[in-house]
C-alpha positions in Angstrom: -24.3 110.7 -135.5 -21.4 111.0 -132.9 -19.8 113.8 -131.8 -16.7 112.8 -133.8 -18.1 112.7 -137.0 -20.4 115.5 -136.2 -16.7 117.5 -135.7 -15.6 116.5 -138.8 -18.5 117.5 -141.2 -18.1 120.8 -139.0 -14.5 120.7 -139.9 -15.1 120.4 -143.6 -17.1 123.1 -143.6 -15.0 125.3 -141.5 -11.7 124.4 -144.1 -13.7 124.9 -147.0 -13.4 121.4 -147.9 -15.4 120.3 -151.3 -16.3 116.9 -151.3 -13.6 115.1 -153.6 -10.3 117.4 -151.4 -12.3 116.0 -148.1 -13.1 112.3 -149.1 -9.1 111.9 -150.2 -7.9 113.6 -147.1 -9.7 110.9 -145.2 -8.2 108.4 -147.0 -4.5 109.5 -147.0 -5.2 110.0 -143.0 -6.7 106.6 -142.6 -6.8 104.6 -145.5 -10.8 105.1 -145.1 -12.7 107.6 -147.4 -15.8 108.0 -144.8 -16.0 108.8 -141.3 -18.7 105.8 -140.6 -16.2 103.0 -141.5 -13.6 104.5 -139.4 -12.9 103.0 -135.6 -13.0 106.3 -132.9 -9.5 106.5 -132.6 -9.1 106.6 -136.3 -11.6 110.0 -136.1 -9.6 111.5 -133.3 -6.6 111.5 -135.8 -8.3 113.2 -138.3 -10.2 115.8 -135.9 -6.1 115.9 -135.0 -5.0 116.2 -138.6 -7.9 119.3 -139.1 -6.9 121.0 -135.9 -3.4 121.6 -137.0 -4.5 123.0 -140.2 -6.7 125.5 -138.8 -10.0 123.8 -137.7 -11.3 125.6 -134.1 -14.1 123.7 -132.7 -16.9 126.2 -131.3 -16.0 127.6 -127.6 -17.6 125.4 -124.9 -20.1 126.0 -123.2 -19.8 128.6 -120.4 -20.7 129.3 -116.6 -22.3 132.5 -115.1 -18.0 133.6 -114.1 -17.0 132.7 -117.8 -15.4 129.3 -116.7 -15.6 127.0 -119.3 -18.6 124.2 -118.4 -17.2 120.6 -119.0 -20.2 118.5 -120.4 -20.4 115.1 -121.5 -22.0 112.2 -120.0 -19.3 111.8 -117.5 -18.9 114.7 -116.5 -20.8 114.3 -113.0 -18.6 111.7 -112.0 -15.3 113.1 -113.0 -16.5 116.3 -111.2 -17.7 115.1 -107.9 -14.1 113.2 -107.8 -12.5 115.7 -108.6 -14.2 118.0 -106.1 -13.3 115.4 -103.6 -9.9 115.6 -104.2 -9.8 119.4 -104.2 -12.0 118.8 -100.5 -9.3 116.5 -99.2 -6.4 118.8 -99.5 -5.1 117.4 -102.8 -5.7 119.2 -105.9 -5.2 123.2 -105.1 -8.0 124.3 -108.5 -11.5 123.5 -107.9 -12.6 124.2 -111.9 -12.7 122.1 -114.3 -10.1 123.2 -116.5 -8.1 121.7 -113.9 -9.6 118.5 -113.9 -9.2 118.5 -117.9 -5.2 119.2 -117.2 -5.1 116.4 -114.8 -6.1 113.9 -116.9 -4.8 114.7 -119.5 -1.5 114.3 -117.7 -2.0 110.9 -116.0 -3.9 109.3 -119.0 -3.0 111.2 -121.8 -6.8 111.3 -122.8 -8.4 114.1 -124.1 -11.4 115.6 -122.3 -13.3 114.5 -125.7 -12.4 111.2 -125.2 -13.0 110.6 -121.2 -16.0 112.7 -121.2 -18.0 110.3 -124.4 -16.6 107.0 -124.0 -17.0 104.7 -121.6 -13.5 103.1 -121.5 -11.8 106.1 -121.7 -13.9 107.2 -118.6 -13.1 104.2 -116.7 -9.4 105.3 -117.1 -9.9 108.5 -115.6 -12.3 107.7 -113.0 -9.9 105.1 -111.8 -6.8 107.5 -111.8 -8.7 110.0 -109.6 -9.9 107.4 -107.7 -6.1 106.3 -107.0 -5.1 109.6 -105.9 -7.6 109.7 -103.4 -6.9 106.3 -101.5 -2.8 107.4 -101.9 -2.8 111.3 -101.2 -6.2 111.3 -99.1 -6.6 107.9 -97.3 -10.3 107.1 -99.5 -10.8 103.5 -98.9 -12.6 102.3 -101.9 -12.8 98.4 -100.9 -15.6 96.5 -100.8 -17.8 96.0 -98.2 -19.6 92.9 -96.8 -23.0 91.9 -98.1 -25.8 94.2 -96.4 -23.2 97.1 -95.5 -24.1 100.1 -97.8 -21.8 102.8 -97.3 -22.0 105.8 -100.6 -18.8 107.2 -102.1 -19.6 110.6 -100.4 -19.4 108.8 -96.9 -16.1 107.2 -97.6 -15.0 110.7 -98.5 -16.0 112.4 -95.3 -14.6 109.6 -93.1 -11.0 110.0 -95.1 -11.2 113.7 -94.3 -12.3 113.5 -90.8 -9.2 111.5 -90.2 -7.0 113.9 -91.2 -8.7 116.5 -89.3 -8.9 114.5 -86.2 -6.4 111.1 -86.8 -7.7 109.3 -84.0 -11.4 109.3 -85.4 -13.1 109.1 -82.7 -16.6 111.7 -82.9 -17.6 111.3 -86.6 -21.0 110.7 -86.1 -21.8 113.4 -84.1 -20.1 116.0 -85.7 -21.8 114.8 -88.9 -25.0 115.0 -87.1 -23.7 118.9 -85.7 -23.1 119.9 -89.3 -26.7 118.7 -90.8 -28.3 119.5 -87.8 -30.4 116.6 -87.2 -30.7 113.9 -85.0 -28.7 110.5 -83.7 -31.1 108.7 -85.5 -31.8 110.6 -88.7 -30.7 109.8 -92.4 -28.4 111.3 -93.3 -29.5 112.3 -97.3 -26.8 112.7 -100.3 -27.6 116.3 -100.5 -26.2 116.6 -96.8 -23.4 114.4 -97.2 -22.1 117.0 -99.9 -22.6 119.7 -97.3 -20.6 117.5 -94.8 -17.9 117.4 -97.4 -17.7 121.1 -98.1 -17.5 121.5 -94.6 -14.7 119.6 -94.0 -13.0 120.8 -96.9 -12.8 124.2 -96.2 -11.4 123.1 -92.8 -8.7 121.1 -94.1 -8.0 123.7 -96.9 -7.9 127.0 -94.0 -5.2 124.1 -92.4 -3.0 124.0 -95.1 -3.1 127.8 -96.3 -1.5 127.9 -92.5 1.1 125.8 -92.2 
């Protein structure tokens, strides 16, 4: 079962639906009397239909500080963007909240919908993505064959250059953040620390000027 029709069953029950009221309020909403034959979109508009005549969908899920969690098996990806972007100077909120707002705004997708379906996901992914090549110089172009260079790498290149434009060091302040050698790995795990880094450096520079 998906997580649309799951809502809806939920919303039946939570409107005091019986089953002939329920089965023609499907069908006025969509022409359909069950949620199987409908198409996603057509269950979004009756999730919208039940929202606006009272349905509240249970509270998600919460963090340790009582920010709401955002789940969904996107999430990650939308997150670590997003977190990028709020590392590069760009987006002033690091929770997700934020990131919900923002998409919602540039795709008009609810978080529902980008978080559970891959084309909706490709929409938002590719919106952060845009803002971080425009607003924080993230070049996101292929590379030659046998050049592997991660997203988090890119990242920490576009924010070195705006914390020192002529770019000349990175390696060796990469290596001065992790702490290992010239000719060590650097891991994913330490990229993310190389990130943070940056980011709060870039972030202390704009609270100042």
């Amino acid at each position: 079962m998906t997580s649309s029709i799951a809502a809806i069953h939920v919303a039946k029950k939570q409107l005091g639906l019986d089953e002939d009221t329920y089965r023609a309020k499907l069908t006025n909403i969509t022409g359909k009397p069950s949620t199987k034959e409908m198409t996603e979109a057509e269950r979004q508009k009756v999730l919208k239909v039940f929202r606006n005549e009272g349905f509240a969908p249970a509270p998600a899920a919460r963090r340790p500080d009582g920010r709401a969690k955002l789940t969904g098996k996107y999430a990650k990806k939308l997150q670590a963007l997003w977190i990028a972007g709020w590392n590069l100077g760009i987006f002033r909120e690091r929770d997700d909240a934020a990131l919900v707002a923002f998409v919602k705004r540039q795709t008009g997708l609810d978080a529902v919908q980008f978080l559970r379906h891959a084309d909706d996901a490709r929409k938002a992914v590719e919106a952060l993505k845009a803002i971080l090549a425009r607003d924080g110089g993230v070049d996101w172009k292929r590379l030659p064959p046998g050049v592997n260079i991660s997203d988090a790498q890119r990242i920490a290149w576009a924010q070195f250059r705006i914390l020192y434009p002529d770019g000349v060091g990175f390696w060796s302040v990469v290596q001065s953040i992790c702490g290992i050698p010239a000719d060590c790995h650097v891991s994913p795990e330490l990229w993310i620390t190389v990130m943070n880094y940056f980011g709060k450096r870039i972030r202390d520079r704009k609270a100042v000027t």
